[in-house]
C-alpha positions as a Markdown table, in Angstrom:
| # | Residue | x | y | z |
|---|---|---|---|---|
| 1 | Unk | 49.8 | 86.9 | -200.2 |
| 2 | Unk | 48.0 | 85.7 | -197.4 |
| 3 | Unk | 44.5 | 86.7 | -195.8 |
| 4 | Unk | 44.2 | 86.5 | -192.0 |
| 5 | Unk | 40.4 | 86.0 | -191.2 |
| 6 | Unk | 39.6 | 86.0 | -187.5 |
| 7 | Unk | 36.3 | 85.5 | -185.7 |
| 8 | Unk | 35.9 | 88.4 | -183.1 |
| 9 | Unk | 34.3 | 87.2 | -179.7 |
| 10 | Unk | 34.4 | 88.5 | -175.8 |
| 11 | Unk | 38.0 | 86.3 | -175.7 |
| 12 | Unk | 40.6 | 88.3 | -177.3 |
| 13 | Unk | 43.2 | 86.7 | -176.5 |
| 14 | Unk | 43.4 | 83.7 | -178.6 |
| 15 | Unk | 42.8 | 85.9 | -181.4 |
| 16 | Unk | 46.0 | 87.6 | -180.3 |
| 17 | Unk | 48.0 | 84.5 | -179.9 |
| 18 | Unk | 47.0 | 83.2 | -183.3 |
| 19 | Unk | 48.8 | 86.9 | -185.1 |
| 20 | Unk | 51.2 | 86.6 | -183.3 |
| 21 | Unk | 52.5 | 83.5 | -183.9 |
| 22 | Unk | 51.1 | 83.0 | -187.7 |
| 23 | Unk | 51.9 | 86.7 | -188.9 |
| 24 | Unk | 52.4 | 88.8 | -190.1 |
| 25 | Unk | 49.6 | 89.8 | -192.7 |
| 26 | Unk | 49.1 | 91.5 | -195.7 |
| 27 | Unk | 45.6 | 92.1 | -194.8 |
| 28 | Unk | 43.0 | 91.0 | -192.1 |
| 29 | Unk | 39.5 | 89.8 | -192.4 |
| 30 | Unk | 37.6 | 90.4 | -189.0 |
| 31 | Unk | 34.1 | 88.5 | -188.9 |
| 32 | Unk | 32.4 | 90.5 | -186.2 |
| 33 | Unk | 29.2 | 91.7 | -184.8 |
| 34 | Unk | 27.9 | 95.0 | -183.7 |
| 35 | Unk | 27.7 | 93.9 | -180.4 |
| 36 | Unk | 31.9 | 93.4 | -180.8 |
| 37 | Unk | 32.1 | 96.4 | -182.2 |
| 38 | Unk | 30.3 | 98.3 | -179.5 |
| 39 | Unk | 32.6 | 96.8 | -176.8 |
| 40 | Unk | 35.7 | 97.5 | -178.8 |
| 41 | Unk | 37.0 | 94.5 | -179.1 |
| 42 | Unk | 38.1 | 94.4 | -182.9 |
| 43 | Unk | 40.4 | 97.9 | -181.6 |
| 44 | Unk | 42.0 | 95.8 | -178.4 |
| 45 | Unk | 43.2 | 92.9 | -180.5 |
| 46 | Unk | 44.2 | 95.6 | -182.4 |
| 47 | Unk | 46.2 | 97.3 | -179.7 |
| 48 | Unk | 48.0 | 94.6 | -178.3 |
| 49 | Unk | 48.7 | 92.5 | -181.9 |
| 50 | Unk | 50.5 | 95.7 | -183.2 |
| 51 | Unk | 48.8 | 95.5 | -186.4 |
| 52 | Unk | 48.3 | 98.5 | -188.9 |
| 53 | Unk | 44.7 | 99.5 | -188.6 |
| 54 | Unk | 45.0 | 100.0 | -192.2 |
| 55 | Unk | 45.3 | 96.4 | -193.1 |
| 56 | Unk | 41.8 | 95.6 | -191.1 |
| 57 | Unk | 38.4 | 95.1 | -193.2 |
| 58 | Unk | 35.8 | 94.0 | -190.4 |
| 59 | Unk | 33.1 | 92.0 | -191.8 |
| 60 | Unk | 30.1 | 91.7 | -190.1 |
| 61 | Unk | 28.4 | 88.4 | -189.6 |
| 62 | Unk | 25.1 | 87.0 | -188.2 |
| 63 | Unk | 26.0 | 85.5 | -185.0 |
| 64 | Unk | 22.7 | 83.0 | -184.5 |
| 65 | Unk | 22.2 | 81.4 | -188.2 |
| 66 | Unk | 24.9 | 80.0 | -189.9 |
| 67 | Unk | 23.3 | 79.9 | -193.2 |
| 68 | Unk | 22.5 | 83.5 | -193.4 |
| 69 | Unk | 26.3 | 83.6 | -192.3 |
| 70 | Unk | 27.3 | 81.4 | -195.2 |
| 71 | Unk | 25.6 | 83.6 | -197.5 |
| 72 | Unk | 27.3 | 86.8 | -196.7 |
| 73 | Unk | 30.4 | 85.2 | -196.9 |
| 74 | Unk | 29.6 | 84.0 | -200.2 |
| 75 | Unk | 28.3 | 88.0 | -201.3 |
| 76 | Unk | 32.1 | 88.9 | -200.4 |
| 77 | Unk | 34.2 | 89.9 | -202.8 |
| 78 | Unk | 37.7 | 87.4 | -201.8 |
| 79 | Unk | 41.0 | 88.2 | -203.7 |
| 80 | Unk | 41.8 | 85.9 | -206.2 |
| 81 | Unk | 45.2 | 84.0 | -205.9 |
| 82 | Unk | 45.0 | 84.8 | -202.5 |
| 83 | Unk | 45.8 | 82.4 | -199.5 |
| 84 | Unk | 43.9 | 82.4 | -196.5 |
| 85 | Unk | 44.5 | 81.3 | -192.9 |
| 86 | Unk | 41.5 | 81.6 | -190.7 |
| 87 | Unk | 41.3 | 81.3 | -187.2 |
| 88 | Unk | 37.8 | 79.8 | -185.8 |
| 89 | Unk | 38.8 | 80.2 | -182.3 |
| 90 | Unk | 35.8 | 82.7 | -181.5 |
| 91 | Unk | 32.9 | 84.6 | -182.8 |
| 92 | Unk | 29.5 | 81.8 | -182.0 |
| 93 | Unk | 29.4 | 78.3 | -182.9 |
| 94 | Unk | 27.1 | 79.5 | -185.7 |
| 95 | Unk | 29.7 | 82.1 | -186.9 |
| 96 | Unk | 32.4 | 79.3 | -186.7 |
| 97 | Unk | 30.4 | 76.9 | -188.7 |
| 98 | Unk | 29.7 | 79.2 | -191.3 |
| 99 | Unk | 33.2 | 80.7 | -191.7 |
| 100 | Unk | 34.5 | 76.4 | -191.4 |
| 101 | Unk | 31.5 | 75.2 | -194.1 |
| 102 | Unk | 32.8 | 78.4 | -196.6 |
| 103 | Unk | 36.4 | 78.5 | -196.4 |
| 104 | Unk | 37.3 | 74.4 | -196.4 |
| 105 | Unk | 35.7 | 74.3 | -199.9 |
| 106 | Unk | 37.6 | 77.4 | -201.1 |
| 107 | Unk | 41.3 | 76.5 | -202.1 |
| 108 | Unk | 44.3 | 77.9 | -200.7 |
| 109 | Unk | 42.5 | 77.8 | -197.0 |
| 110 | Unk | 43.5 | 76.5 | -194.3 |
| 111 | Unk | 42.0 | 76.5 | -191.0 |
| 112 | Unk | 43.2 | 76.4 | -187.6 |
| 113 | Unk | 42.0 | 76.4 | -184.0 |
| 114 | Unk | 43.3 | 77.4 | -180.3 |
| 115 | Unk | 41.6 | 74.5 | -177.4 |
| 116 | Unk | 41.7 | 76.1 | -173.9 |
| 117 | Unk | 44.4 | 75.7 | -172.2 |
| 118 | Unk | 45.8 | 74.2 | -174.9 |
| 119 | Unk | 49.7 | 74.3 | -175.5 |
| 120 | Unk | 49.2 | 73.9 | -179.5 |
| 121 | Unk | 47.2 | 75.1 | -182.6 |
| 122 | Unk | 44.8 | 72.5 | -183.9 |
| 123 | Unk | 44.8 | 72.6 | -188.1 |
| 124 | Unk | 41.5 | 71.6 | -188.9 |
| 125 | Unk | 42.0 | 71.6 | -192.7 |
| 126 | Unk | 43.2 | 70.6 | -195.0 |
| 127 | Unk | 45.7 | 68.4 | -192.9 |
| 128 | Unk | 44.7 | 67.6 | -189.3 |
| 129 | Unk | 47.6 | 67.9 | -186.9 |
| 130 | Unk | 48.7 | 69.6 | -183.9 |
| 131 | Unk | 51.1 | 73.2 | -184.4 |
| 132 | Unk | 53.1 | 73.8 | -180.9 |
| 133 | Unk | 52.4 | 77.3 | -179.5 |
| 134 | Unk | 55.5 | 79.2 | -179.6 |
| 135 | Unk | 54.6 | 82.6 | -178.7 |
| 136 | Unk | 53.7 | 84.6 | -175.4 |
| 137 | Unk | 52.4 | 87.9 | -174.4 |
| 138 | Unk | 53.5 | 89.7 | -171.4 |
| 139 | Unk | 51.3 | 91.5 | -169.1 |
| 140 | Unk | 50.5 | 94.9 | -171.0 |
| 141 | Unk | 49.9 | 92.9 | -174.2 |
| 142 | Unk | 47.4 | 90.1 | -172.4 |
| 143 | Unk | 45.8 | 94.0 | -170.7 |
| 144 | Unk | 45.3 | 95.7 | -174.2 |
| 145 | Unk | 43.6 | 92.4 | -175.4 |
| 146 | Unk | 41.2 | 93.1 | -173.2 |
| 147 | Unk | 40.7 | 96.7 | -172.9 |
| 148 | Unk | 42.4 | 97.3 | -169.6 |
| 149 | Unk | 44.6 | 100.0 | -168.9 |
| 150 | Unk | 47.1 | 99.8 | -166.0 |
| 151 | Unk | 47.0 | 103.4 | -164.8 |
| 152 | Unk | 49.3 | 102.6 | -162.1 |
| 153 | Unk | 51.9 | 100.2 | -160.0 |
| 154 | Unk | 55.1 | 100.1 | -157.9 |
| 155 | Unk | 57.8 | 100.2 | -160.3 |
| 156 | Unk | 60.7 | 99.5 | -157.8 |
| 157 | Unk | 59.3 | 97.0 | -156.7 |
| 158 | Unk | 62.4 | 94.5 | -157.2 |
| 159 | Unk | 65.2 | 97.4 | -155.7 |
| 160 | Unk | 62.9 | 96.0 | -152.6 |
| 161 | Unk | 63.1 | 92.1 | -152.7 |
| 162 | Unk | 65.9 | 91.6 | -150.2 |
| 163 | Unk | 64.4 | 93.9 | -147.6 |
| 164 | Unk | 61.5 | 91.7 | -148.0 |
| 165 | Unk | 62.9 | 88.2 | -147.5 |
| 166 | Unk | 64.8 | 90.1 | -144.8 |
| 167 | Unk | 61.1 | 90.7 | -143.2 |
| 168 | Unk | 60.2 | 87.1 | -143.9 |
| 169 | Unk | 62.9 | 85.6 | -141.9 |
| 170 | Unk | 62.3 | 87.6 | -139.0 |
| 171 | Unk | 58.5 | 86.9 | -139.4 |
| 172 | Unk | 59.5 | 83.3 | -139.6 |
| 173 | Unk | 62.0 | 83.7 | -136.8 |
| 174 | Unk | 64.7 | 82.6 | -138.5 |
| 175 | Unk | 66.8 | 85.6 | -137.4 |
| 176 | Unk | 67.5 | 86.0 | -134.3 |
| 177 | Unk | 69.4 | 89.4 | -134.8 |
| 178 | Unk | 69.0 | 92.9 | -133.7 |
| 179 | Unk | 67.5 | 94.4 | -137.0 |
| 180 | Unk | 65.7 | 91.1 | -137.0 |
| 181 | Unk | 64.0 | 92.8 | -133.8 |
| 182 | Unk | 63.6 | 95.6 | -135.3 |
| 183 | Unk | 61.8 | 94.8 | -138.2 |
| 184 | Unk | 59.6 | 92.9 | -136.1 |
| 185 | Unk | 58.8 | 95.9 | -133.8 |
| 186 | Unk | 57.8 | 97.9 | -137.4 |
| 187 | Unk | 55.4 | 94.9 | -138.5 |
| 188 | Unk | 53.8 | 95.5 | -135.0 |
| 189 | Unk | 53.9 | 99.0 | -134.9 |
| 190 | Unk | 55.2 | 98.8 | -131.4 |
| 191 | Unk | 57.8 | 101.7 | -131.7 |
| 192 | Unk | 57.3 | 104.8 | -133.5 |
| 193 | Unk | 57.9 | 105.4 | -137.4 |
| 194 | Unk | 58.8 | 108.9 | -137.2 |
| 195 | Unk | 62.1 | 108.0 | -138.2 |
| 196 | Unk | 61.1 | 105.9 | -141.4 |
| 197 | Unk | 60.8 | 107.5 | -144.7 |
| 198 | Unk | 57.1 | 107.3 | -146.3 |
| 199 | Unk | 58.2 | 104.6 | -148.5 |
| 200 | Unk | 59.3 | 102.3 | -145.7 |
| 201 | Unk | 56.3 | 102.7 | -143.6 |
| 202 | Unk | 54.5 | 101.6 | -146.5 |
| 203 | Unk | 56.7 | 98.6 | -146.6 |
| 204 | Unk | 56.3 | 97.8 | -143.5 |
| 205 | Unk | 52.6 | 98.1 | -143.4 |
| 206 | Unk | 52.1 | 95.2 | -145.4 |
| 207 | Unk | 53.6 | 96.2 | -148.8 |
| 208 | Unk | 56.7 | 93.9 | -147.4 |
| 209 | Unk | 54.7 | 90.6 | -148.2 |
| 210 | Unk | 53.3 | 91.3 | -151.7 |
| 211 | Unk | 57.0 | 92.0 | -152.5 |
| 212 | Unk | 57.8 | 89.3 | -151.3 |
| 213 | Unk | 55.4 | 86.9 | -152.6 |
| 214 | Unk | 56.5 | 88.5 | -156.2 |
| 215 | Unk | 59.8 | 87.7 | -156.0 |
| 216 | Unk | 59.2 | 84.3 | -154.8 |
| 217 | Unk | 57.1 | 83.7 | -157.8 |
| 218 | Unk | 59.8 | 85.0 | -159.7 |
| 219 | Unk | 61.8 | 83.1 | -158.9 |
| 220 | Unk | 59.7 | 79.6 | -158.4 |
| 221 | Unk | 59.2 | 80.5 | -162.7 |
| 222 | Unk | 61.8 | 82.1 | -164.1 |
| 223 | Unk | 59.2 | 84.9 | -165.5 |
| 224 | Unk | 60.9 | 88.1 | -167.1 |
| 225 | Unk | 60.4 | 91.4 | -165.6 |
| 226 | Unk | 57.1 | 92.7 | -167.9 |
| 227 | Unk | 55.5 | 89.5 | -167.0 |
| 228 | Unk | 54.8 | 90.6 | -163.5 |
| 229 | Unk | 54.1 | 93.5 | -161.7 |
| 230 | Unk | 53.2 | 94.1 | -157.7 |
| 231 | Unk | 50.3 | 96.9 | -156.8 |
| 232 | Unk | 48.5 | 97.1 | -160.3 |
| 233 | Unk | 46.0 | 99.7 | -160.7 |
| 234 | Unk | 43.8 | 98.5 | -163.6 |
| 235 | Unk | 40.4 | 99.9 | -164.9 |
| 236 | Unk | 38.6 | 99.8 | -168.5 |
| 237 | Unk | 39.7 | 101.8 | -171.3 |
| 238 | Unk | 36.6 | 103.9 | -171.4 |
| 239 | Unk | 36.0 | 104.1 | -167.4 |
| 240 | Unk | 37.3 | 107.4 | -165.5 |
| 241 | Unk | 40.4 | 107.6 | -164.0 |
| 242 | Unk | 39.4 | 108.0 | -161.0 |
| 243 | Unk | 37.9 | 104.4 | -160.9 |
| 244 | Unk | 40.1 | 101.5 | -160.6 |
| 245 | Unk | 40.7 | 97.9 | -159.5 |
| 246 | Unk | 43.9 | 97.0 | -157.3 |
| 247 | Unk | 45.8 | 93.8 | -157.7 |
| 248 | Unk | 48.5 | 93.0 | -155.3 |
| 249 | Unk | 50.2 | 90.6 | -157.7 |
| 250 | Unk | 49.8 | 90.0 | -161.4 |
| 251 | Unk | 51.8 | 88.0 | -163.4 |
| 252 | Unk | 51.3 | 85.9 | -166.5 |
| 253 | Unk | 52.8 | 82.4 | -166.9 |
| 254 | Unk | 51.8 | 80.0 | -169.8 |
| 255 | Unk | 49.7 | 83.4 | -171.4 |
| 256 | Unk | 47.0 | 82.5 | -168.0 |
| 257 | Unk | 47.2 | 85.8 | -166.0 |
| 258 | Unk | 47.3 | 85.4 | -162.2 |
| 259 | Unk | 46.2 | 88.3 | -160.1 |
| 260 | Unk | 46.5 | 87.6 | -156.0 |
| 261 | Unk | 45.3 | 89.5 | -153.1 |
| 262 | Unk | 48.3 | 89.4 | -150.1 |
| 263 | Unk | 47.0 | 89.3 | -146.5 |
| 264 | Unk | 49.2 | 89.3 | -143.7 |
| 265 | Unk | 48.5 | 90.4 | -139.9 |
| 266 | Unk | 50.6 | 90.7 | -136.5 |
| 267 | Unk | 47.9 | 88.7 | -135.2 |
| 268 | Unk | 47.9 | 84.7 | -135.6 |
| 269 | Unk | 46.2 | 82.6 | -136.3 |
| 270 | Unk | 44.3 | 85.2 | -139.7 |
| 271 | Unk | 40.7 | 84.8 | -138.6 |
| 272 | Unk | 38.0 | 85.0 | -141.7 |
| 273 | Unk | 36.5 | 88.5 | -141.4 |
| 274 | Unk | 34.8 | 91.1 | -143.5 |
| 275 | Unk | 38.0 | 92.2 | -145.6 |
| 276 | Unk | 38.5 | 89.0 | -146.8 |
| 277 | Unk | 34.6 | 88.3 | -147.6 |
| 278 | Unk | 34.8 | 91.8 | -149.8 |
| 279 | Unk | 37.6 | 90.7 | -151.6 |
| 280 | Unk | 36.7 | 87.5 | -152.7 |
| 281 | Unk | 33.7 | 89.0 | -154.6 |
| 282 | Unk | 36.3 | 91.3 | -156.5 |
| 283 | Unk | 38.6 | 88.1 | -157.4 |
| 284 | Unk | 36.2 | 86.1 | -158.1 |
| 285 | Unk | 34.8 | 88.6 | -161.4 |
| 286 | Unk | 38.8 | 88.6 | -162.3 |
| 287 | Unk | 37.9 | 85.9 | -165.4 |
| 288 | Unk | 34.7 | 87.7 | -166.5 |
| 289 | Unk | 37.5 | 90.6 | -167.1 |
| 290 | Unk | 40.3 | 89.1 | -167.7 |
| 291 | Unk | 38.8 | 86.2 | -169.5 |
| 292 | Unk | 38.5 | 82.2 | -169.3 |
| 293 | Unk | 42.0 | 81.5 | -168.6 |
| 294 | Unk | 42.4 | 84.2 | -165.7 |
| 295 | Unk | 42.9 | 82.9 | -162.4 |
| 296 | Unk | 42.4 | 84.1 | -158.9 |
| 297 | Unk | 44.3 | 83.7 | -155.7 |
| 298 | Unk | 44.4 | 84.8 | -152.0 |
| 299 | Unk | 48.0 | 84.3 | -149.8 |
| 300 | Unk | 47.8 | 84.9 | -146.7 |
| 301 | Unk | 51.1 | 85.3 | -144.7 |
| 302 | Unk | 49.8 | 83.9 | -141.4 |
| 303 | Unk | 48.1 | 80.2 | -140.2 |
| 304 | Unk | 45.1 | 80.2 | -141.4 |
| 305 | Unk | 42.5 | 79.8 | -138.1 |
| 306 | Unk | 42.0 | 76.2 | -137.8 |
| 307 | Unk | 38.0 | 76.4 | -137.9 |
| 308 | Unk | 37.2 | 78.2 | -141.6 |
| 309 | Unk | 34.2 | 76.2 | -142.6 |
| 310 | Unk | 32.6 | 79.5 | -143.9 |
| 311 | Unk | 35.6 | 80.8 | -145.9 |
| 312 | Unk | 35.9 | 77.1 | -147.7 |
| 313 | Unk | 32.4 | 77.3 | -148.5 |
| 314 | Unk | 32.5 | 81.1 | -149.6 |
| 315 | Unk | 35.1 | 79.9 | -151.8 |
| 316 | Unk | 33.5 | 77.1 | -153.1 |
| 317 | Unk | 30.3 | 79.5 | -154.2 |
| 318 | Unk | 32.4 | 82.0 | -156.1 |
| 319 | Unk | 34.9 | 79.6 | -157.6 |
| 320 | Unk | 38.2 | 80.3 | -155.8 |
| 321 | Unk | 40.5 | 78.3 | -154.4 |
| 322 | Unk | 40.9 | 78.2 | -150.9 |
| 323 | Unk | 43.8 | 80.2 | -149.9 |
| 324 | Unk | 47.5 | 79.5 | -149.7 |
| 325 | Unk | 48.6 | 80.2 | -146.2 |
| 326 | Unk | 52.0 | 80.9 | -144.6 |
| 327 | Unk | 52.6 | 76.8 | -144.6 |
| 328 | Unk | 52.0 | 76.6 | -147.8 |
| 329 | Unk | 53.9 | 80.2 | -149.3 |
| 330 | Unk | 57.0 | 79.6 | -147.2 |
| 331 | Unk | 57.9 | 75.8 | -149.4 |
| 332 | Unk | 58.6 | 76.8 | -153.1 |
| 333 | Unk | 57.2 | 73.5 | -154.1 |
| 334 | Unk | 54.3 | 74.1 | -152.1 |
| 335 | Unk | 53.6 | 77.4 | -153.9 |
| 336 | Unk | 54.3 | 76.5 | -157.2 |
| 337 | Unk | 51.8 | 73.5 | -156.9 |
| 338 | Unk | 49.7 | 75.2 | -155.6 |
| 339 | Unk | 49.5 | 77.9 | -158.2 |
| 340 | Unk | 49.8 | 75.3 | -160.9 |
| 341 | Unk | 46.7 | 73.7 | -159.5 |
| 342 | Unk | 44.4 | 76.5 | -159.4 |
C-alpha cells in the first residue's frame, strides 16, 4: 500500500497534478494549516482530484519552524510496511524542509517535486531524475482546484463559429458580397435589428469576435472541447450568486489557464479609454485567483491607435502584456506566438 502525503498551500494545482498522475491511493496524508483549512483548500483539491473524502487524514503542521514541524511528524503514528510518496510542491519552505528532513530517512519514501512551468516531476529521493508529466486537467477540474464555480457560459458557442469567420471576412473586407454588406451594416448598427432574433443581435453586438477568437485558438492548438469555453461567468465557492466575474475566453493549454478580454469597435483606429483602463485592473488579479501559472490577455479586433504610450505603461504596472491587435489576431502564427509568449 502506498501513502500519498501532500503539503497543502494557496497553489492547488500542482497538488492536483501530482494525484492525478501518481494515483490512485489507498490513503492521503494532508500536511496543512488552519489558515488552509479556513480557505478550503484541502476540500478543492479534493473536488477536482476525485478522491474519496474518506481516504483523507489532514495533519496539521507548523508553517514557520521546521523543527517543531519535524517533531510532529515524528509524534505521528505512520503504518508500518507502508510506502509513501510525498509531494513537497507546497505548504512553506519550512513545512517542506521538515516533511524532506523526516521522510528521506524513513524507508520506503520517496519524494517528488513539481518546478513551475515545468513539463516533468523532479524525484528528489531516493534517485534523482526527471518523471515527464503525463496528465492534464481541463477547465472545470483547474476551477474546483481553486474554488471557483462557473455559474454560467455560452454553451453553443461552436454551432456559431462559421457565422463568425463569416463576420471576420467581411470586417477584413475580404468579401465583397451582399451578406458581406449586410453583416457589415449589423456591426454598425446602421439598419434596424428588428428583424434579428435576440441571439443574433447579441452576436452581432460584439459576441461575433469572442467567438471567433475561440475558435481560432481552437484551432491554432488542437484543445478539446472542455478545455475552453467563451463568456465564463466565474465567482468563489462561498460568494453569492449574484456576484461574478466575466471572462470572454478561457481556455487551458499545457494545465496554464488563459482568460482574455475581446474588444472590438466600428470605429478604427481602438483608442485607449476608460473600459479598457477598468478592465485591466480585473485581468491583472486573474493569477492571484487563478494562481501562478494563470495568464491574462486583451485582443482587440481593431488597429490599435498608433500613439498608446499610457496603455503600454498601464500594462507594464499591472503586469500584462500589451494587447494583440487585429494585425496580430488575423495571422495564426502571430497569435499563437503571441500567446505562447505571454
Amino acid at each position: 500500500m502506498t501513502t500519498a502525503i501532500l503539503l497543502i498551500s494557496e497553489q492547488t494545482l500542482p497538488n492536483v497534478l501530482f494525484l492525478k498522475q501518481f494515483g490512485p491511493f489507498e490513503r492521503h496524508v494532508f500536511l496543512t494549516t488552519d489558515k488552509m483549512e479556513t480557505q478550503g483548500r484541502s476540500d478543492w483539491i479534493i473536488q477536482a482530484a476525485g478522491i474519496d473524502p474518506g481516504s483523507v487524514q489532514r495533519l496539521p503542521i507548523d508553517p514557520e519552524n521546521a523543527t517543531v514541524g519535524h517533531q510532529m511528524l515524528e509524534r505521528q503514528d505512520w503504518h508500518t510496511g507502508s510506502d509513501y510518496l510525498i509531494h513537497l510542491t507546497g505548504g512553506t519552505k519550512m513545512m517542506a524542509l521538515a516533511a524532506f528532513a523526516f521522510f528521506a530517512g524513513k524507508p520506503g519514501s520517496k519524494l517528488v517535486y513539481l518546478p513551475l512551468n515545468a513539463r516533468h516531476f523532479l524525484e528528489l529521493h531516493p534517485e534523482p531524475q526527471e518523471i515527464p508529466l503525463s496528465v492534464s486537467v481541463n477547465l472545470d477540474e483547474y476551477f474546483r482546484a481553486y474554488g471557483v464555480v462557473r455559474q454560467a457560459f455560452k454553451t453553443d458557442w461552436m454551432d456559431w463559429i462559421s457565422k463568425a469567420d463569416e463576420t471576420m471576412r467581411a470586417v477584413l473586407g475580404d468579401t465583397a458580397s451582399e451578406q458581406g454588406s449586410q453583416i457589415l451594416e449589423w456591426l454598425r448598427r446602421e439598419e434596424s435589428w428588428s428583424n434579428l432574433p435576440s441571439a443574433e443581435k447579441n452576436f452581432y453586438n460584439g459576441e461575433w469576435f469572442e467567438v471567433w477568437l475561440a475558435g481560432q485558438i481552437q484551432r491554432i492548438f488542437q484543445l478539446p472541447e472542455d478545455c475552453i469555453c467563451v463568456g465564463a461567468k466565474l465567482n468563489r465557492q462561498d460568494v453569492m450568486n449574484h456576484i461574478s466575474y466575466e471572462y470572454d475566453v478561457a481556455f487551458i493549454l499545457n494545465n496554464t489557464l488563459y482568460t482574455g478580454e475581446c474588444k472590438v469597435s466600428s470605429k478604427k483606429p481602438y483608442s485607449y479609454g476608460k473600459e479598457i483602463r477598468d478592465e485591466l485592473f480585473k485581468y491583472a488579479s486573474v493569477v492571484v485567483q487563478f494562481g501562478l501559472n494563470a495568464k491574462a490577455f486583451f485582443a482587440i479586433g481593431n488597429d490599435l491607435a498608433p500613439d498608446n504610450k499610457e496603455l503600454a505603461e498601464r500594462c507594464k504596472i499591472v503586469r500584462l502584456p500589451y494587447p494583440a491587435d487585429i494585425g496580430v489576431l488575423k495571422d495564426s502564427l502571430k497569435l499563437k506566438n503571441y500567446l505562447l509568449s505571454i
